[in-house]
BALOBA-1460 file (C-alpha; in Angstrom, 3 decimals):
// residues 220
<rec num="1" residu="x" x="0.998" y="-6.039" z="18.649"/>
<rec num="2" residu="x" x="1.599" y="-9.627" z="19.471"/>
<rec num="3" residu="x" x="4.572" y="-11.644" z="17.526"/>
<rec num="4" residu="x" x="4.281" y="-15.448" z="17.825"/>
<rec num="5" residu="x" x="5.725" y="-18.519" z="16.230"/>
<rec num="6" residu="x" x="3.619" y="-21.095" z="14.640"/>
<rec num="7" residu="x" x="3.714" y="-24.515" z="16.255"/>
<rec num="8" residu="x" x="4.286" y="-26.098" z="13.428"/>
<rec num="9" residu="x" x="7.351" y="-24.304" z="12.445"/>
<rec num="10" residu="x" x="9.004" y="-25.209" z="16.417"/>
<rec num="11" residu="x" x="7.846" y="-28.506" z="15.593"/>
<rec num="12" residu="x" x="10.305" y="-28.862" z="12.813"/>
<rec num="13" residu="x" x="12.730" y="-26.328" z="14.341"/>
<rec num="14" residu="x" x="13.049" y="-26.619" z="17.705"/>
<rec num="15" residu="x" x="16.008" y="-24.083" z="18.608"/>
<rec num="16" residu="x" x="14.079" y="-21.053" z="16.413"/>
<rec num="17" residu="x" x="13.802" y="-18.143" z="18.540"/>
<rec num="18" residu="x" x="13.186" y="-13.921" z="17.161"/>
<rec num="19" residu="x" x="15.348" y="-11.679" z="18.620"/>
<rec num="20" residu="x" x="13.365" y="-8.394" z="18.298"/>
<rec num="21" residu="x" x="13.788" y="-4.790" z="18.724"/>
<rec num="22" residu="x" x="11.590" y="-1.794" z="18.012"/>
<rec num="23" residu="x" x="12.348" y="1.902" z="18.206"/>
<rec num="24" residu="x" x="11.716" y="4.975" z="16.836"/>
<rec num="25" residu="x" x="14.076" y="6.377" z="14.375"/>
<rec num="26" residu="x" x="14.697" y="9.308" z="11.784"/>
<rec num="27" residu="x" x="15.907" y="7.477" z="8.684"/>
<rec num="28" residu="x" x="18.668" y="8.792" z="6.514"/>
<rec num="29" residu="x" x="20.429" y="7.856" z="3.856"/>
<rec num="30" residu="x" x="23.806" y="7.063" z="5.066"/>
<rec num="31" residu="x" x="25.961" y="7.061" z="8.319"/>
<rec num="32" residu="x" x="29.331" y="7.506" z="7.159"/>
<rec num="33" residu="x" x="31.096" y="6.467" z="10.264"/>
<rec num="34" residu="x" x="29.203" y="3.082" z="9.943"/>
<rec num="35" residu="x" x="30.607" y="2.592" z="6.866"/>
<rec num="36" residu="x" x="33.975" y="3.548" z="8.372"/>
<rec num="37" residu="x" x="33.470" y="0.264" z="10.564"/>
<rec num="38" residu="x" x="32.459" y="-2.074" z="7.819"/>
<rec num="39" residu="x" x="34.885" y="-1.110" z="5.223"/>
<rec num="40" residu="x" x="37.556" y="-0.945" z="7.661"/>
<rec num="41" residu="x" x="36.809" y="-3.754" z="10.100"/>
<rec num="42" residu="x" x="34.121" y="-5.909" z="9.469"/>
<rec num="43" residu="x" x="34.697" y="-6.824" z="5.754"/>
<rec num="44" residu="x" x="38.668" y="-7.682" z="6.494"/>
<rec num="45" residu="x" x="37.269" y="-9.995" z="9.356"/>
<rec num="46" residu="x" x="34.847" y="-11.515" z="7.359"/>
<rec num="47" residu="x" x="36.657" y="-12.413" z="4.564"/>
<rec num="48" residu="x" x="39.408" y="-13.785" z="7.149"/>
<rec num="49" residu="x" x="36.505" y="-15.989" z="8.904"/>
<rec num="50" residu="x" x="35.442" y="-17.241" z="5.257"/>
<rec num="51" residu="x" x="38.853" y="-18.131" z="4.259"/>
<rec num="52" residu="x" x="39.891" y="-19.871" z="7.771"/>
<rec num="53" residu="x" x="36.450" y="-21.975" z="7.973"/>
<rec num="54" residu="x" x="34.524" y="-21.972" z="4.483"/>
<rec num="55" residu="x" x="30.892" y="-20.291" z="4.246"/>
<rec num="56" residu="x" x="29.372" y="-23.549" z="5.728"/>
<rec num="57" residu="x" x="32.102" y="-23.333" z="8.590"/>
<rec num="58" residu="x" x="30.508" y="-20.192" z="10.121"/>
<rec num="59" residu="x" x="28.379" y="-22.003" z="12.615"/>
<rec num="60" residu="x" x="25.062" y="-19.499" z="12.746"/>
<rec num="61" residu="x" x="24.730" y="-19.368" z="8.722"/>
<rec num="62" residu="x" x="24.950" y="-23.523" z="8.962"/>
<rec num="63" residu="x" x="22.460" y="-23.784" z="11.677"/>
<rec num="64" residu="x" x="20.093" y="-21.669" z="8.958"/>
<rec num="65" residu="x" x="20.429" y="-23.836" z="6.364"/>
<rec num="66" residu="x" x="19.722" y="-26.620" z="8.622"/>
<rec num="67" residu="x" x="17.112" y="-25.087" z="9.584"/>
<rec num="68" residu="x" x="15.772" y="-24.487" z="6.177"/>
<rec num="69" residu="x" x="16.093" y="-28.401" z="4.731"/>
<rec num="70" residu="x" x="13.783" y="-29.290" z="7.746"/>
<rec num="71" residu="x" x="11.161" y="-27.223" z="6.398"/>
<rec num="72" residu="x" x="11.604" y="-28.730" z="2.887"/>
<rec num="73" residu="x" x="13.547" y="-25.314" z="1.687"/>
<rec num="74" residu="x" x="16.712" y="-26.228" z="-1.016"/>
<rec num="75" residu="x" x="18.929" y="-23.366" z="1.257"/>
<rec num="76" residu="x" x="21.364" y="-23.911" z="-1.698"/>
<rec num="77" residu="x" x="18.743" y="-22.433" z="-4.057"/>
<rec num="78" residu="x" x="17.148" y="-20.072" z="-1.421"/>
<rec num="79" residu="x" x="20.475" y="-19.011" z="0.337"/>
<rec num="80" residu="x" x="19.855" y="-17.072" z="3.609"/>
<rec num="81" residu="x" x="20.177" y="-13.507" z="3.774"/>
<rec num="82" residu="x" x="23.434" y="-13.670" z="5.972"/>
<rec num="83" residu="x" x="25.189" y="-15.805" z="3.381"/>
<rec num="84" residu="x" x="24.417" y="-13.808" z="0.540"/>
<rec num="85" residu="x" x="25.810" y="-10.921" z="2.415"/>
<rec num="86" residu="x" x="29.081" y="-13.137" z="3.370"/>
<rec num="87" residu="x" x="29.701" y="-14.122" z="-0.526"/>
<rec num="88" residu="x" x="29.122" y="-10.463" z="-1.893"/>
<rec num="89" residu="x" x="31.747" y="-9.838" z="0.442"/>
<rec num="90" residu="x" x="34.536" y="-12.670" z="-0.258"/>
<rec num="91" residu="x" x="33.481" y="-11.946" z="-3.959"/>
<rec num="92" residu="x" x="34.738" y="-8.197" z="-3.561"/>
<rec num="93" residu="x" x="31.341" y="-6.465" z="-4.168"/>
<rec num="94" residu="x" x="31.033" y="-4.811" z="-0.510"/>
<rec num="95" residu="x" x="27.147" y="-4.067" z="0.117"/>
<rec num="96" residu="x" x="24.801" y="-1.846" z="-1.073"/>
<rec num="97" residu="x" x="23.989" y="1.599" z="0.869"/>
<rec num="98" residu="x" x="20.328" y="1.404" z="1.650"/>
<rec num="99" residu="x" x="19.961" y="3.843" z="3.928"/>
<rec num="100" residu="x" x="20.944" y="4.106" z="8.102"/>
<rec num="101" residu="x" x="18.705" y="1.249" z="9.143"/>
<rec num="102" residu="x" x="19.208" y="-1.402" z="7.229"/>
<rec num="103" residu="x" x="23.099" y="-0.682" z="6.728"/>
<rec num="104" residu="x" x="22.855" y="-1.338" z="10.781"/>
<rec num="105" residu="x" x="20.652" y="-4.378" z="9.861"/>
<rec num="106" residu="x" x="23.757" y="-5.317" z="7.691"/>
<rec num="107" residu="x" x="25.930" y="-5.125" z="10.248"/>
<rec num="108" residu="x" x="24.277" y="-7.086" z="12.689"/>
<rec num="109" residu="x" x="23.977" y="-9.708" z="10.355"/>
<rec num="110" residu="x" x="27.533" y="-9.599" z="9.305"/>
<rec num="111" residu="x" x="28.784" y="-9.853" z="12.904"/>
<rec num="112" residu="x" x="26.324" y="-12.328" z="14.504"/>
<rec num="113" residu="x" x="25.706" y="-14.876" z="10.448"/>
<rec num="114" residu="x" x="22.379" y="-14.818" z="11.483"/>
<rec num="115" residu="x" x="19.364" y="-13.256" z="9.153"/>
<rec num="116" residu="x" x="18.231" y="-10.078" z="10.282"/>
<rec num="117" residu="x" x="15.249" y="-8.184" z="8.507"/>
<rec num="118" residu="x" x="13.698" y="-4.436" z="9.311"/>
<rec num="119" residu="x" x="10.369" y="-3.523" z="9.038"/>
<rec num="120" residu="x" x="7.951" y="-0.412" z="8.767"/>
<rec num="121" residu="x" x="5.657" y="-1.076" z="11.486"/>
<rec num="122" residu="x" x="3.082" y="1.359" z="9.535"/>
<rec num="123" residu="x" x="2.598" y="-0.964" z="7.044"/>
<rec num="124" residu="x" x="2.381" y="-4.040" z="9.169"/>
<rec num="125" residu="x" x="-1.452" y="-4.663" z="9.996"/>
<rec num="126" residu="x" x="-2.266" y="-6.734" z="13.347"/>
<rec num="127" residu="x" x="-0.381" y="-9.040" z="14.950"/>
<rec num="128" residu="x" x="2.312" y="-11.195" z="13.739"/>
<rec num="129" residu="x" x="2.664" y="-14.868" z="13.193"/>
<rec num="130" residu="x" x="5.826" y="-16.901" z="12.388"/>
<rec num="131" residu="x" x="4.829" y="-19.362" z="9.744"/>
<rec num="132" residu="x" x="6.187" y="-21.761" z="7.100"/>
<rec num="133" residu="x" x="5.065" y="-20.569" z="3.905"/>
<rec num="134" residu="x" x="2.170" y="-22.326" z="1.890"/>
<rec num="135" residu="x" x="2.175" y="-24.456" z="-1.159"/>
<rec num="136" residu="x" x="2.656" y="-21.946" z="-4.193"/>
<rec num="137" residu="x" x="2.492" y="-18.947" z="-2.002"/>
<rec num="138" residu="x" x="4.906" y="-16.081" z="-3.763"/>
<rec num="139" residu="x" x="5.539" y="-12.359" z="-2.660"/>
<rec num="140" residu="x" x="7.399" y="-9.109" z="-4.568"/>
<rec num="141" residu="x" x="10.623" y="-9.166" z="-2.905"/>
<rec num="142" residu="x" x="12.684" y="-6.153" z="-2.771"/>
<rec num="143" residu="x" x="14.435" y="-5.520" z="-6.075"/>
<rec num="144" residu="x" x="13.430" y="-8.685" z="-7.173"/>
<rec num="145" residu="x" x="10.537" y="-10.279" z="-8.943"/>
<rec num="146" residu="x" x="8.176" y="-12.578" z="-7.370"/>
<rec num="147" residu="x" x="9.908" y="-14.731" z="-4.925"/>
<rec num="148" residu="x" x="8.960" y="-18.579" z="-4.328"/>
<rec num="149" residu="x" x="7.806" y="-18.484" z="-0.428"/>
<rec num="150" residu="x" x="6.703" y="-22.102" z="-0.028"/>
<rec num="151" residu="x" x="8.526" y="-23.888" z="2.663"/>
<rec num="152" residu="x" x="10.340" y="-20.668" z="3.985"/>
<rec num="153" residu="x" x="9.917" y="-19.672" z="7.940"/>
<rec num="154" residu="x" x="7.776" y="-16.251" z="6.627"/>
<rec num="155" residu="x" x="6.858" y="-13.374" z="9.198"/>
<rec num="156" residu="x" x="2.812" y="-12.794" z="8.863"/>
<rec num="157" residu="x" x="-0.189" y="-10.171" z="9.189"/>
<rec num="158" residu="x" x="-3.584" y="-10.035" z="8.810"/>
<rec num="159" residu="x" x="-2.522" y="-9.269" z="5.276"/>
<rec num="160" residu="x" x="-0.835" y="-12.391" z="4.471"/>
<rec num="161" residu="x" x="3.521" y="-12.290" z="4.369"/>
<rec num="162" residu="x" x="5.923" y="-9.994" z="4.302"/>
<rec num="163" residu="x" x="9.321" y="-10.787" z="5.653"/>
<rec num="164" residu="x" x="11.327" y="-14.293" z="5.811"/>
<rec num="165" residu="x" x="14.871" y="-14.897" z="6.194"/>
<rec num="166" residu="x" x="15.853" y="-15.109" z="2.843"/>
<rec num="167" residu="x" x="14.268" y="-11.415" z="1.313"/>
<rec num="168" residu="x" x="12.115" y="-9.442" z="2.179"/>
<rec num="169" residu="x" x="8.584" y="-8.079" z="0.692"/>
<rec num="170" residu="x" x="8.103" y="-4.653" z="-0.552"/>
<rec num="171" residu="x" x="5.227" y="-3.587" z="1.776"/>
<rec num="172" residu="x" x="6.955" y="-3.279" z="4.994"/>
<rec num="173" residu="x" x="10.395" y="-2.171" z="3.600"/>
<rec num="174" residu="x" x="12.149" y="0.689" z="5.329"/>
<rec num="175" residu="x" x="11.958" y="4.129" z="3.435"/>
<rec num="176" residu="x" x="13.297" y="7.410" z="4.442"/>
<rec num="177" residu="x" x="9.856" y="8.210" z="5.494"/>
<rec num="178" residu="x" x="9.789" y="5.022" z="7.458"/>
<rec num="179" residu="x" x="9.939" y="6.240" z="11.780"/>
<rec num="180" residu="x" x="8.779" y="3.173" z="13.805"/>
<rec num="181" residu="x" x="10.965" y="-0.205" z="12.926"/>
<rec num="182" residu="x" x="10.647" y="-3.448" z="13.912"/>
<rec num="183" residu="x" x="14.375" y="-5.673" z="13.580"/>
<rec num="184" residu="x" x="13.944" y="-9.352" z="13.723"/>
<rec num="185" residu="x" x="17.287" y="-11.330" z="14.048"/>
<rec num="186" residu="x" x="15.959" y="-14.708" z="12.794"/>
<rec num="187" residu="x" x="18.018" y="-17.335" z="15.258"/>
<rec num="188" residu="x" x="18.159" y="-20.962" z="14.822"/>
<rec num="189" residu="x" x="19.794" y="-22.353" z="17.160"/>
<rec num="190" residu="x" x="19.560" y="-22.553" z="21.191"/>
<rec num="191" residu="x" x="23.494" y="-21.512" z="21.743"/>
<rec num="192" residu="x" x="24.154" y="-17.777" z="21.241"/>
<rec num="193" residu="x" x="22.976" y="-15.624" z="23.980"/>
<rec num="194" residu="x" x="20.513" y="-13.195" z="22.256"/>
<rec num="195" residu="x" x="19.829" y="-10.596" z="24.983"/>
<rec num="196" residu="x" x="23.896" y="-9.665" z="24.499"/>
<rec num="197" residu="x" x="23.093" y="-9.790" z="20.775"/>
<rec num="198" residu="x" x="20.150" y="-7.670" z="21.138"/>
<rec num="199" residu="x" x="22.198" y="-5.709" z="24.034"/>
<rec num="200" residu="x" x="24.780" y="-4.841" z="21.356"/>
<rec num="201" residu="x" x="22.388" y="-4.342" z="18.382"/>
<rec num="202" residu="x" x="20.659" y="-1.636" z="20.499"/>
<rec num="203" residu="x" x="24.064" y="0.064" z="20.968"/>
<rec num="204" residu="x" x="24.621" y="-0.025" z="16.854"/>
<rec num="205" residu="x" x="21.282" y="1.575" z="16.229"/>
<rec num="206" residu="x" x="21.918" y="4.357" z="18.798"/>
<rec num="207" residu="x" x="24.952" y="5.007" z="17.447"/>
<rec num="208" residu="x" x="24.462" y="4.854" z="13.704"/>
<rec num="209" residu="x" x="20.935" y="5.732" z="13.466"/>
<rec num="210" residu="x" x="19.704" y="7.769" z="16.584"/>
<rec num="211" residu="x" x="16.902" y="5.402" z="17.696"/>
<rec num="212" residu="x" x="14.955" y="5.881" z="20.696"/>
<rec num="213" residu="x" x="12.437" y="4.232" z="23.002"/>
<rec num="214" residu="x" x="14.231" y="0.866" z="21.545"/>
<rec num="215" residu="x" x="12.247" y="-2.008" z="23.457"/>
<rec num="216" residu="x" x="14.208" y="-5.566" z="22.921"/>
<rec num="217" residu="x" x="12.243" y="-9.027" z="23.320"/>
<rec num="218" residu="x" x="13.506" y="-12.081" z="22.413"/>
<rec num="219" residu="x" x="10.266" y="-15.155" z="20.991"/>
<rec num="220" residu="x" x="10.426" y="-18.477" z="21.235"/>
């Protein structure tokens, strides 16, 4: 499997890079000393950081919506992943358990403001592509109904989309039943070192989720 980014899309945005790991992993349905760690440290900092600096204060989730207006996305009407999960946590609401992956996806998001999606690498056909969506091009996002894809940075098979930094499609979504991943951090900007990131997120999945044979590779 080969994972590239469309030239078109560094054209617009230059700093875009994928930080990307892939493992093997048992999925479960929860991890209860993870949510130790986000109830009891990472929400209280969060809500802190919000409070000192404002959402658009918290440099990474900026540098995403930048990154979206270049590519003609409203990222005030198609918010980022990372800032949704930074408002449902100022707002009170906390997150929703998933299951052991992406609650780790979760937290790597919360601690780094960047986008991070995971992705059953069963249901992911080829190689893949990072490219800006096309004109009236829509997918079934998770929990949602069809999502408007035009304009967003969208990750690609041979089948057509499937993930993007704002939500994620239903065909590669991790399941219980799900056992090889692939986690993209989606990074836009050329200042945060993402082998540490990727270094650390390796360490999380270990720890909350059992992974193994996790390789790390960061695209540009």
């Amino acid at each position: 499997m080969e994972i590239k980014i469309d030239g078109t899309v560094k054209e617009k945005v230059e700093s875009i890079r994928l930080g990307c790991l892939v493992y093997d992993v048992k999925v479960e349905e929860k991890n209860e000393k993870l949510w130790e760690k986000l109830e009891g440290e990472i929400f209280p900092k969060i809500i802190a950081e919000i409070e000192e600096k404002g959402i658009n204060g918290i440099e990474n989730i900026s540098c995403s919506k930048k990154a979206y207006k270049l590519l003609g996305k409203d990222p005030n009407r198609y918010r980022v992943s990372s800032e949704a999960l930074y408002r449902r946590i100022k707002q009170g609401k906390g997150l929703y358990e998933i299951n052991t992956v992406v609650d780790v996806n979760n937290l790597i998001s919360l601690e780094t403001g960047f986008s991070v999606g995971s992705y059953d690498l069963e249901n992911i056909k080829g190689n893949i592509i990072l490219r800006k969506g096309e004109e009236g091009e829509v997918y079934k996002g998770i929990g949602k109904d069809d999502i408007n894809i035009e304009n967003l940075p969208l990750l690609t098979d041979e089948e057509g989309a499937f993930g993007s930094p704002t939500s994620d499609s239903t065909k590669a979504m991790v399941t219980l039943k799900s056992k090889k991943i692939l986690t993209v951090i989606y990074c836009f900007t050329s200042c945060e070192n993402l082998d540490e990131i990727l270094k650390k997120s390796s360490e999380y999945l270990k720890e909350y989720t059992d992974a193994e044979n996790i390789e790390t590779f960061v695209i540009e």
